[in-house]
BAFI-3210 file (N, C-alpha, C; in Angstrom, 3 decimals, decimal comma, padded with zeros to 6 digits):
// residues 248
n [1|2|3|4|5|6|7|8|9|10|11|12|13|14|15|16|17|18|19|20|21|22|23|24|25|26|27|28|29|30|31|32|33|34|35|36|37|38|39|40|41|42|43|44|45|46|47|48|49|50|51|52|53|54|55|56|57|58|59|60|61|62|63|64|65|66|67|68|69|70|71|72|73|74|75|76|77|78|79|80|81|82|83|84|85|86|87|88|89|90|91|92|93|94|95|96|97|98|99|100|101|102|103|104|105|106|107|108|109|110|111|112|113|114|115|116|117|118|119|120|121|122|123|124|125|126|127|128|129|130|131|132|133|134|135|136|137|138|139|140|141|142|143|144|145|146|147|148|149|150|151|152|153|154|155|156|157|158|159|160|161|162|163|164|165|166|167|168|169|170|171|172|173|174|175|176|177|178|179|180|181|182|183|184|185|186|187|188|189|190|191|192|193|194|195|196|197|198|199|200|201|202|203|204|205|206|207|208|209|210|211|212|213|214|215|216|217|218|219|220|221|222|223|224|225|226|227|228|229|230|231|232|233|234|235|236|237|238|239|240|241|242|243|244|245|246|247|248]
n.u [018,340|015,623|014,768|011,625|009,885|007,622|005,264|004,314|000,830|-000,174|000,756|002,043|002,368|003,654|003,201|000,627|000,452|-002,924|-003,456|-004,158|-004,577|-002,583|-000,373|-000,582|-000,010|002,392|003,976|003,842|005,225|007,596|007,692|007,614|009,876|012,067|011,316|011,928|014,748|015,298|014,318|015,685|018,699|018,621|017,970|020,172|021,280|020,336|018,483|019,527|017,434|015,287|015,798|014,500|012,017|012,458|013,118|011,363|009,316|010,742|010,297|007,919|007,563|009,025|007,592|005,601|006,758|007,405|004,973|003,457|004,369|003,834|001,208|001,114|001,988|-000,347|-002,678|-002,029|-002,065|-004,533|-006,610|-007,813|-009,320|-006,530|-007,244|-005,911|-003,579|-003,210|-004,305|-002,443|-000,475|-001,259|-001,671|000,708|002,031|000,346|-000,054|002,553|002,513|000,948|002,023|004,278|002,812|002,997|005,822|006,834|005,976|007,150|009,840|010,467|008,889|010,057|008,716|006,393|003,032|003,275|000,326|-001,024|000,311|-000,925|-003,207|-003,561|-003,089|-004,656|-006,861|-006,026|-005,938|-008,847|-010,261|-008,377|-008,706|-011,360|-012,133|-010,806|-011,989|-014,655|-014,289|-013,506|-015,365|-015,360|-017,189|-019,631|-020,116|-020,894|-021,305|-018,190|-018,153|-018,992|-017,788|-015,442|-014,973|-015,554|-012,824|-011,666|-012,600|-012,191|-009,246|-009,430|-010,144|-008,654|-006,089|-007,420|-009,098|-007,967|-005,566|-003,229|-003,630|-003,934|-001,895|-000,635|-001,368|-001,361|000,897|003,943|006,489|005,997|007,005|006,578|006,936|006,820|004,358|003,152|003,607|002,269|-000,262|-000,542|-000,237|-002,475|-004,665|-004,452|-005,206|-007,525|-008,755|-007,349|-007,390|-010,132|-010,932|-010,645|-012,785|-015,090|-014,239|-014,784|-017,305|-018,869|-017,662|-017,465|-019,830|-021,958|-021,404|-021,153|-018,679|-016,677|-013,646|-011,130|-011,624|-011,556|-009,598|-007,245|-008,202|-007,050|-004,332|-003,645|-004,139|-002,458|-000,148|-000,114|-001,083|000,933|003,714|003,099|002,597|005,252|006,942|005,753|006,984|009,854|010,006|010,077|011,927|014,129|013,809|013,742|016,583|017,942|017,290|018,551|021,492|021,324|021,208|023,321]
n.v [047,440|045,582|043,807|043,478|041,058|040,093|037,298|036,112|035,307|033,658|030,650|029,066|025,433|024,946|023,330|023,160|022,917|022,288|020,826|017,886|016,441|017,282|016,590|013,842|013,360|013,609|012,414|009,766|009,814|010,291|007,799|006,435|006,441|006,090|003,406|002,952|003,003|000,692|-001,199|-001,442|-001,608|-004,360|-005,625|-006,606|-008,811|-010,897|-014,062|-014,450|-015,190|-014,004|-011,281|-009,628|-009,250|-008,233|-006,143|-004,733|-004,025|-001,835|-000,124|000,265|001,311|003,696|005,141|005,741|007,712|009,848|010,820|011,393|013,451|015,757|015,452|016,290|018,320|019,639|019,072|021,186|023,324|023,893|022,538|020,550|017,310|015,513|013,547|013,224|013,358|010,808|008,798|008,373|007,550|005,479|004,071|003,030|002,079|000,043|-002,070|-003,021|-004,213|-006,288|-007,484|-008,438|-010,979|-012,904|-013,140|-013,680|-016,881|-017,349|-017,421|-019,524|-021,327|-021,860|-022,525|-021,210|-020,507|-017,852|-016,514|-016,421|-013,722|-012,026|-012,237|-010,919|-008,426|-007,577|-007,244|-005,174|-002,933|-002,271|-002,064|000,250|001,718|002,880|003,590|005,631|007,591|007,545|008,863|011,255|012,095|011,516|009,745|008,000|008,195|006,218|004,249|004,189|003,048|000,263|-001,166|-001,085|-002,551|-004,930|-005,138|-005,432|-007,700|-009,296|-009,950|-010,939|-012,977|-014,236|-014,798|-016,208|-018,249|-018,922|-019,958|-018,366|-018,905|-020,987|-022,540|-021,379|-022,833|-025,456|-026,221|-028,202|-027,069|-024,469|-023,204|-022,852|-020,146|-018,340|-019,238|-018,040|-015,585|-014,875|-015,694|-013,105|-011,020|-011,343|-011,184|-008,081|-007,232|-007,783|-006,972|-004,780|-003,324|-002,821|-000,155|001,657|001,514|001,839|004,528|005,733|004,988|005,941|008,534|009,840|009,124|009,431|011,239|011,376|010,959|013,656|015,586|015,758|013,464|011,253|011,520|010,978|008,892|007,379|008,271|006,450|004,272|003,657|003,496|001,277|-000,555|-000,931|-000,461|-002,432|-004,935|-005,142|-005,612|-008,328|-009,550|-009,363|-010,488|-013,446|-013,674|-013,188|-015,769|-017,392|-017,253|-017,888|-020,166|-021,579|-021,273|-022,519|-025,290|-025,976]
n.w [022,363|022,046|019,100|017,183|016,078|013,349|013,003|010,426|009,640|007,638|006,752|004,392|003,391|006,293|008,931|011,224|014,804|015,557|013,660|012,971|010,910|008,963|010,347|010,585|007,893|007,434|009,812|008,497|005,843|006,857|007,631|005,982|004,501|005,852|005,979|003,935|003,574|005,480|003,965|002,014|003,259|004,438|002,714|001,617|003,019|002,460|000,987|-002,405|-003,789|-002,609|-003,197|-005,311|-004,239|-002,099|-002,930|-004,474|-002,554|-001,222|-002,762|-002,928|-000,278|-000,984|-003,203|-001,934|-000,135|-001,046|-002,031|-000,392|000,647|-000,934|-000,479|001,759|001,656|-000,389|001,332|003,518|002,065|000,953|002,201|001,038|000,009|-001,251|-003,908|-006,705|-006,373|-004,736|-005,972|-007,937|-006,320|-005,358|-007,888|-008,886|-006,689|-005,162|-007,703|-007,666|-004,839|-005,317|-007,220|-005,569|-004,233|-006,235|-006,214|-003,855|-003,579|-006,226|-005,350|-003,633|-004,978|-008,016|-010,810|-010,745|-012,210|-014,297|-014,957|-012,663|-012,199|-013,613|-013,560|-011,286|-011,590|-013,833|-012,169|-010,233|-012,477|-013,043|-010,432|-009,178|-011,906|-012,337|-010,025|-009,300|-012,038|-011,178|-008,306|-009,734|-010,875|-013,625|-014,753|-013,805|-010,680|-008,568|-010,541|-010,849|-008,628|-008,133|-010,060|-009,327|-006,897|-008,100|-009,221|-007,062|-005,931|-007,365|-007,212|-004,797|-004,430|-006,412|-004,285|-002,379|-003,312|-006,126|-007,975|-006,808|-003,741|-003,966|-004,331|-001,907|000,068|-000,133|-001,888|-001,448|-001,535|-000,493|002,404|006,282|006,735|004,910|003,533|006,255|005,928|003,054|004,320|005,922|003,981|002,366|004,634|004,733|002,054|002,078|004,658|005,737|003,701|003,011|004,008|002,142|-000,015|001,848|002,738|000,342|-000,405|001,438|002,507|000,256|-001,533|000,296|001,224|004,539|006,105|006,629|005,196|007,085|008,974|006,975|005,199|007,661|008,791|006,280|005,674|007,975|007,452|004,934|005,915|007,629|005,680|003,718|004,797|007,193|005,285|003,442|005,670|006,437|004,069|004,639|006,877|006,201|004,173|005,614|007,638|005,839|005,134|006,917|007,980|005,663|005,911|008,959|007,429|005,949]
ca.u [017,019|015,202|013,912|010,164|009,721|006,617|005,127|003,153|-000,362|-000,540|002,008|002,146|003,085|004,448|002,437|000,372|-000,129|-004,083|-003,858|-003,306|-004,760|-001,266|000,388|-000,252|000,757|004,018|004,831|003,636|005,904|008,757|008,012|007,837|011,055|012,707|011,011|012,828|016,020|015,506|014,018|016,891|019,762|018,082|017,951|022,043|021,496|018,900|018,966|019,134|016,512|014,846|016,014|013,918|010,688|012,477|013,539|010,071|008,663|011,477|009,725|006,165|007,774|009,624|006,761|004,205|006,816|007,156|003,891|003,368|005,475|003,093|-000,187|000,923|001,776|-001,415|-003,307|-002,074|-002,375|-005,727|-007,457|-009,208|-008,318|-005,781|-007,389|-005,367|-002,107|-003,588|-004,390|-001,018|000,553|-002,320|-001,646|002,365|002,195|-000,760|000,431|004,174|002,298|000,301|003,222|004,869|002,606|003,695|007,419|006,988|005,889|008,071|011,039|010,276|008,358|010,851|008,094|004,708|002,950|002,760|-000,880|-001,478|000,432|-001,335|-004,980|-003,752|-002,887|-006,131|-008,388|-005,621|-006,247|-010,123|-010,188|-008,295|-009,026|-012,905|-012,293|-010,153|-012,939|-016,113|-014,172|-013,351|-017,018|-015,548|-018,050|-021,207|-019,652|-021,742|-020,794|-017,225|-017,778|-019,071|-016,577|-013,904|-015,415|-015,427|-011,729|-011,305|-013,267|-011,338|-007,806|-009,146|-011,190|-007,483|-005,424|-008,239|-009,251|-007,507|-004,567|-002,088|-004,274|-004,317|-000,267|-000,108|-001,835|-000,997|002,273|005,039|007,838|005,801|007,701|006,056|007,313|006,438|002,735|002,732|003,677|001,333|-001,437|-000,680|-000,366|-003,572|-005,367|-003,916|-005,574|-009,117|-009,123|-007,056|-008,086|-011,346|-010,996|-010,779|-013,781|-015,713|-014,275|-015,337|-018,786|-019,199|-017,338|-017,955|-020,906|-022,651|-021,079|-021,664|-017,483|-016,155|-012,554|-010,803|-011,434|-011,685|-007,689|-006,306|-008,022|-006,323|-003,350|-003,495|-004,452|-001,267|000,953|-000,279|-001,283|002,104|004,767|003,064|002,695|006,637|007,538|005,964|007,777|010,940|009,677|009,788|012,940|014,935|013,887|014,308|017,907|018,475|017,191|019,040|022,134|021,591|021,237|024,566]
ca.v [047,411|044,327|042,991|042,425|039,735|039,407|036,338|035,901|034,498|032,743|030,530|027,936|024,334|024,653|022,343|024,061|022,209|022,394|020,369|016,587|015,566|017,577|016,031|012,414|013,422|014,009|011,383|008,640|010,174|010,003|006,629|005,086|006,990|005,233|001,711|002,174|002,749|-000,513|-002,596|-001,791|-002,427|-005,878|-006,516|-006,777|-009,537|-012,274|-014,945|-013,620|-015,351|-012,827|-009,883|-008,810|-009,015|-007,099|-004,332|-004,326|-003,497|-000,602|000,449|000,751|002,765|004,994|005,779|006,446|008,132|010,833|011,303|011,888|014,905|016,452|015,416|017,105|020,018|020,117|019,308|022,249|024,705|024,119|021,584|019,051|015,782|015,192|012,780|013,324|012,518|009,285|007,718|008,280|006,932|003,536|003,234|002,868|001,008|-001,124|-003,419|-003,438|-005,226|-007,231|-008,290|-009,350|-012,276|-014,040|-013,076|-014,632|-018,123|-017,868|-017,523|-020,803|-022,565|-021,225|-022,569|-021,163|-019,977|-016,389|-016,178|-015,630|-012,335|-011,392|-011,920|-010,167|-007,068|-007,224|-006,589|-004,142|-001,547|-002,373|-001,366|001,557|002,903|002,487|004,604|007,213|007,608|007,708|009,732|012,485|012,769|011,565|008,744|007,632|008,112|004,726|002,630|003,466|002,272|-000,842|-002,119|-000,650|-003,408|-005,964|-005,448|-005,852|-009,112|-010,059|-009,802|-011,390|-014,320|-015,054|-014,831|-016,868|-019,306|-019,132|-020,247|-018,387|-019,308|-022,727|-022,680|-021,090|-023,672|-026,863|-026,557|-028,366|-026,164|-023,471|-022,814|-022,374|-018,679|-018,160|-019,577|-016,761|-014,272|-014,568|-014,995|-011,644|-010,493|-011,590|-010,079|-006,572|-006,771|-008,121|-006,172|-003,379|-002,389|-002,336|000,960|002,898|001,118|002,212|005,856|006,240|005,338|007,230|009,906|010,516|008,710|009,675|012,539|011,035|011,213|014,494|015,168|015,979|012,351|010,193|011,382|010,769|007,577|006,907|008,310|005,366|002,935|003,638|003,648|000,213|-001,793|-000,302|-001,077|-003,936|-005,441|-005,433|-006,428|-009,485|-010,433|-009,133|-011,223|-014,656|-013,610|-013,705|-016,646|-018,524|-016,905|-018,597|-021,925|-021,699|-021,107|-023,339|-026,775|-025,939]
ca.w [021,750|021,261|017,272|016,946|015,053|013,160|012,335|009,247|009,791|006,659|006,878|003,448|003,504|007,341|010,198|012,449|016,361|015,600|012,280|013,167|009,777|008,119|011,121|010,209|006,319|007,802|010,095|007,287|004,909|007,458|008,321|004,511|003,671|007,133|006,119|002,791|004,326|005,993|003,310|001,126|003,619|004,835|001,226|001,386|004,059|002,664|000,018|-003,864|-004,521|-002,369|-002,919|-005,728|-003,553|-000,880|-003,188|-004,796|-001,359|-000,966|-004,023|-002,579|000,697|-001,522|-003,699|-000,982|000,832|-001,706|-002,469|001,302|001,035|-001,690|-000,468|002,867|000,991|-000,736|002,524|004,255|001,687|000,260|003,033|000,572|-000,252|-002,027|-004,683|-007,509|-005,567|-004,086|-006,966|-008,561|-005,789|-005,415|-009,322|-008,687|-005,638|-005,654|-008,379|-006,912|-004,009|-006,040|-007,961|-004,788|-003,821|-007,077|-005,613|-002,487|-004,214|-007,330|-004,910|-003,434|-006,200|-009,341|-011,837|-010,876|-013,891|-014,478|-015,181|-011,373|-012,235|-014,741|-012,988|-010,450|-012,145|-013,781|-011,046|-010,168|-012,925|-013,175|-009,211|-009,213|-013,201|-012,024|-008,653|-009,862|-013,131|-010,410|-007,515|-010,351|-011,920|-015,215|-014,640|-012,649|-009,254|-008,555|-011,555|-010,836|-007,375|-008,217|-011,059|-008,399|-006,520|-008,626|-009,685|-005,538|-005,636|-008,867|-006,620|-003,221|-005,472|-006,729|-003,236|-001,597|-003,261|-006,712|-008,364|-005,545|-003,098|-003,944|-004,615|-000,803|001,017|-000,990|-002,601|-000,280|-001,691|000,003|003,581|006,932|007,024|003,561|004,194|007,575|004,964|002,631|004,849|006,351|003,016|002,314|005,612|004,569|001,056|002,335|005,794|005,863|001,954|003,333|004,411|001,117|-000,305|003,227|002,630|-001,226|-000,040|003,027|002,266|-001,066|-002,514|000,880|002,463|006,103|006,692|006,148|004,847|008,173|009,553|005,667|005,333|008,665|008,608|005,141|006,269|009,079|006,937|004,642|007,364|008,345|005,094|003,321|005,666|007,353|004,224|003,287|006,991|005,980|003,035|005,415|007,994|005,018|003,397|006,921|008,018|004,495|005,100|008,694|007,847|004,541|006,551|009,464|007,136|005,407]
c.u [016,697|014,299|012,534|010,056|008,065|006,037|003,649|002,011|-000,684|000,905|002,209|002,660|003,883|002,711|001,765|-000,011|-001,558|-004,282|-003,650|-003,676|-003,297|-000,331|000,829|000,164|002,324|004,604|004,592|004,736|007,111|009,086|008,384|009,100|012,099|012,582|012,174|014,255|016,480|014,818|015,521|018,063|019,724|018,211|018,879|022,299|020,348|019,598|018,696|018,121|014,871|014,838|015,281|012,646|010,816|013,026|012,641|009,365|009,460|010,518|008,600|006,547|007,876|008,642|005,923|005,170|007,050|005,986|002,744|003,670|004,239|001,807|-000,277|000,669|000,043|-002,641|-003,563|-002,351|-003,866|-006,494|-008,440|-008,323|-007,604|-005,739|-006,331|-003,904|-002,054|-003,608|-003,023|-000,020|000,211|-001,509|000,229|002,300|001,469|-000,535|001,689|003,050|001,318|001,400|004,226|004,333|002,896|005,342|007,209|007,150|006,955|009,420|011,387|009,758|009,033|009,814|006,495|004,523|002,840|001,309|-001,122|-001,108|-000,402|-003,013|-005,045|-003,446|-003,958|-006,942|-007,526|-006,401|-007,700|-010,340|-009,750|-008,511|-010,627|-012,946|-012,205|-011,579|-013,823|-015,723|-014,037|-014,444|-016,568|-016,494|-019,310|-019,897|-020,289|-021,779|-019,036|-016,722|-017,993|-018,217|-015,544|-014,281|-015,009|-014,273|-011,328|-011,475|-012,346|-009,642|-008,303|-010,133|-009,197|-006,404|-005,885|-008,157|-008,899|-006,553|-003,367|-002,670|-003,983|-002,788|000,137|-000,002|-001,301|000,252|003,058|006,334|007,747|005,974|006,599|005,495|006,792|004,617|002,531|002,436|002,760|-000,338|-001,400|-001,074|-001,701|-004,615|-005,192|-005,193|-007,024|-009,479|-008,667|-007,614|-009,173|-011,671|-011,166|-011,994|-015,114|-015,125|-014,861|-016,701|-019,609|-018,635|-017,307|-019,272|-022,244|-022,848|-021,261|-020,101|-016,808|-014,468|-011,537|-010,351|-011,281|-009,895|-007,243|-006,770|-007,082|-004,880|-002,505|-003,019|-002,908|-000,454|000,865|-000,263|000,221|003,450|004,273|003,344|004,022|007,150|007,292|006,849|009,410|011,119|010,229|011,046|014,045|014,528|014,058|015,732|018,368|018,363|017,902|020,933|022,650|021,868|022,572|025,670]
c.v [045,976|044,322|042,542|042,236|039,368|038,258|036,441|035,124|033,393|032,085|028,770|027,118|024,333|023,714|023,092|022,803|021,921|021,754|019,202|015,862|016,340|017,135|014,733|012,761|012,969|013,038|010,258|009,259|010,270|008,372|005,818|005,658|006,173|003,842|001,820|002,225|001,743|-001,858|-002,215|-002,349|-003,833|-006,420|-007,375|-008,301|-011,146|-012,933|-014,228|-013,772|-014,442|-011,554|-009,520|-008,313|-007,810|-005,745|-003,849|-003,601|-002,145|000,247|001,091|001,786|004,164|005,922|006,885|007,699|010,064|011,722|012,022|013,373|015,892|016,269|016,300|018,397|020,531|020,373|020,570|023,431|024,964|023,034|021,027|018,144|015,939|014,073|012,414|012,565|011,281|008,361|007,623|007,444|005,261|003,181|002,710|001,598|-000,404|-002,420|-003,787|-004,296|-006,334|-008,302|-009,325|-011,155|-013,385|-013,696|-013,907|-015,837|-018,549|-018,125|-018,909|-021,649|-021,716|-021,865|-022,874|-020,488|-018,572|-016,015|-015,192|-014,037|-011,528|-010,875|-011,015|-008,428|-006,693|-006,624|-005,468|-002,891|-001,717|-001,676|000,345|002,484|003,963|003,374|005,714|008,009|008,016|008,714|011,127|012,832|012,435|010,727|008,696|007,431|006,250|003,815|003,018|003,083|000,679|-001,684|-001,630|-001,891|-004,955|-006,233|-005,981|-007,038|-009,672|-010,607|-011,064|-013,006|-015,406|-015,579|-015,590|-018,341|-019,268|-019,788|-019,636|-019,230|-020,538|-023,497|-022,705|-022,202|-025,144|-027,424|-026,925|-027,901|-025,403|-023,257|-022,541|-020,948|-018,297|-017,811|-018,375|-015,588|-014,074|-014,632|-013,148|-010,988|-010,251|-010,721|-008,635|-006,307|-006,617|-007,547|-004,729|-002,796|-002,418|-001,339|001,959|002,771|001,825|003,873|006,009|006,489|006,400|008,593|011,015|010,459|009,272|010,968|012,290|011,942|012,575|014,692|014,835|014,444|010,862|010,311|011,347|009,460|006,638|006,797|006,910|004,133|002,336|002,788|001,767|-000,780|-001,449|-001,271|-002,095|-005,281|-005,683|-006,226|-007,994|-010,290|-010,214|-010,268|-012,807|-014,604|-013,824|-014,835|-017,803|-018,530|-017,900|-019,991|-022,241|-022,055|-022,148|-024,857|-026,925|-026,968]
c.w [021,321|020,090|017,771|015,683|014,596|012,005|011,367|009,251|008,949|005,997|005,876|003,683|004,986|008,612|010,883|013,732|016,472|014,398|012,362|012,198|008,704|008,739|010,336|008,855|006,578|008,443|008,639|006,580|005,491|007,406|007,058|004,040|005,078|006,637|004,283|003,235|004,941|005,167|002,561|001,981|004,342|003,455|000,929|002,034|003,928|001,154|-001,340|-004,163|-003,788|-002,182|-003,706|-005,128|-002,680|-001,665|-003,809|-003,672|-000,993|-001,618|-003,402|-001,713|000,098|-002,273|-002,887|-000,216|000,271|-002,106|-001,526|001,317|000,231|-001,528|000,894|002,741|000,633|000,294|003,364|003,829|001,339|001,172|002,397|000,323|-001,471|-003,565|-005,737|-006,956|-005,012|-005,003|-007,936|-007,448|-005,288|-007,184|-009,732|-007,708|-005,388|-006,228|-007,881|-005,946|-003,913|-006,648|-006,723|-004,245|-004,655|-006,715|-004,923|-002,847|-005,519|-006,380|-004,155|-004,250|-007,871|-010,640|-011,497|-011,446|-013,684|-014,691|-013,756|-011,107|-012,867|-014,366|-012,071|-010,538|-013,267|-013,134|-010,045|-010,780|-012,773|-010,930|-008,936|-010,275|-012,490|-010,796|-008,779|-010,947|-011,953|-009,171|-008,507|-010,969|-013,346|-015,741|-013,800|-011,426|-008,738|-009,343|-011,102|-009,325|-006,986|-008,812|-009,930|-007,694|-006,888|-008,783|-007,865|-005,362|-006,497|-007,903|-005,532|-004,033|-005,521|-005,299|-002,126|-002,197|-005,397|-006,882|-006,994|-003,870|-002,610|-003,507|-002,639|000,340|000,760|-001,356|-000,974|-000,566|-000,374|001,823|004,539|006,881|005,535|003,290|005,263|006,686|003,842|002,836|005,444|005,193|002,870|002,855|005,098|003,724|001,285|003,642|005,891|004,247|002,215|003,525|003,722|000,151|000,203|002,950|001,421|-001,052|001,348|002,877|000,696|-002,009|-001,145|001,707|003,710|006,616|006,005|005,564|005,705|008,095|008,533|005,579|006,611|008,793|007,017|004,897|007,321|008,523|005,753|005,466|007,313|006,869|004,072|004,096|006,576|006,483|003,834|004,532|006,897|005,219|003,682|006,253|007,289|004,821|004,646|007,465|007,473|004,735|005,836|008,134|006,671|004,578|007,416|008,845|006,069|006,463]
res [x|x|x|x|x|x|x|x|x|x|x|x|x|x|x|x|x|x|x|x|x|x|x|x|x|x|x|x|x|x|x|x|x|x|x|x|x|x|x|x|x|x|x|x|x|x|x|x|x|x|x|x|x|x|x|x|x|x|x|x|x|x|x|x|x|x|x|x|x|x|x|x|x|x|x|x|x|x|x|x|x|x|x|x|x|x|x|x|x|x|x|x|x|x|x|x|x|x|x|x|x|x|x|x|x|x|x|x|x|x|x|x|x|x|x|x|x|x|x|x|x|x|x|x|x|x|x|x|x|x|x|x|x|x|x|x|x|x|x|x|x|x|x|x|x|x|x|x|x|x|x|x|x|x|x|x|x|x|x|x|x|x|x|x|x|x|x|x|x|x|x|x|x|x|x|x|x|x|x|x|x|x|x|x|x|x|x|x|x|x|x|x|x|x|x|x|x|x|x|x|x|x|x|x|x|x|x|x|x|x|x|x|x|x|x|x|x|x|x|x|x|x|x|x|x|x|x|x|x|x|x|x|x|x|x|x|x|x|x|x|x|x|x|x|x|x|x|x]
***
């Protein structure tokens, strides 16, 4: 006698083949739990004076990569965005990779001032308090898309043509590879962070982008300004190593 087996239609927190916005949840949340696995044991292998950058960046994977796991969940069971979980995992991570571009430079220039940290974790919380506040209705949806704004401008003001900015381009401590790395850096914050700016308004302040295609592009955009973003300072910290190495 053969067992029939029946399967339960409503089938919680599992993937379905027809869902590729719970799909991408899932790989992303593989991939930042993989990239921390490989920022930390690269960590073992570079100069001290970069390891805290590179285990700050573990940091950001590990965060997102958790928070992956529970936004998938929530994705699949209840198909809206996940807001609540996003911004807990921007208000963790965010400044970790804010904090890194004064890494990068302190690790080569050991006495650049802390302020540049400090501005830049400014227009941190003022960005994401100001989003979170206007995406949840505790605010003018439209004032807290503008000060979200401003704290954005406040960040890419400093990384441009501020104080790091100024440090990146100018200072002759500051390394070829170093210089590569925090332009990329850079690009990430002012191109790829473009994207959640461009969803808030379109998909929330306008309704044009529905949820479907606002999280799998966000999903993407993770993926990419996340672990690109560390590969850089990976990218810096190994090649400070080598040349650190070779002139011995």
């Amino acid at each position: 006698m053969v067992a029939v087996v029946t399967i339960p239609k409503d089938l919680h927190g599992f993937l379905s083949p027809d869902d590729p916005v719970a799909i991408s949840f899932w790989i992303v949340s593989i991939a930042m739990v993989a990239a921390t696995v490989f920022f930390l044991w690269e960590g073992m292998s570079i100069r001290q004076n970069w390891k805290t950058s590179m285990n700050v960046g573990a940091l950001v994977t590990l965060i997102a990569g958790v928070h992956y796991f529970y936004m998938r969940e929530y994705w699949v069971i209840i198909k809206m965005s996940p807001i609540v979980y996003r911004y807990i995992d921007w208000s963790l991570t965010v400044p970790l990779q804010m904090i890194e571009f004064y890494l990068i430079l302190s690790a080569v220039k050991p006495d650049l001032n802390s302020g540049m940290f400090y501005r830049l974790l400014v227009g941190t919380v003022l960005m994401l308090l100001f989003g979170y506040l206007g995406e949840a209705q505790y605010i003018n949806a439209w004032i807290g898309f503008i000060v979200g704004m401003c704290g954005w401008g406040f960040i890419l003001f400093e990384i441009f043509v501020g104080e790091g900015g100024k440090v990146a381009a100018e200072s002759k401590e500051v390394s070829d590879a170093v210089r590569s790395a925090f332009g990329t850096m850079r690009f990430i914050v002012s191109i790829g962070w473009s994207i959640y700016p461009l969803g808030y308004f379109f998909g929330y302040l306008t309704g044009v982008v529905s949820d479907s295609p606002l999280n799998l592009i966000y999903n993407l955009a993770d993926f990419v300004n996340k672990i690109w973003f560390c590969l850089a300072i990976w990218g810096a910290a190994k090649t400070e190593t080598r040349l650190a190495l070779e002139s011995k």
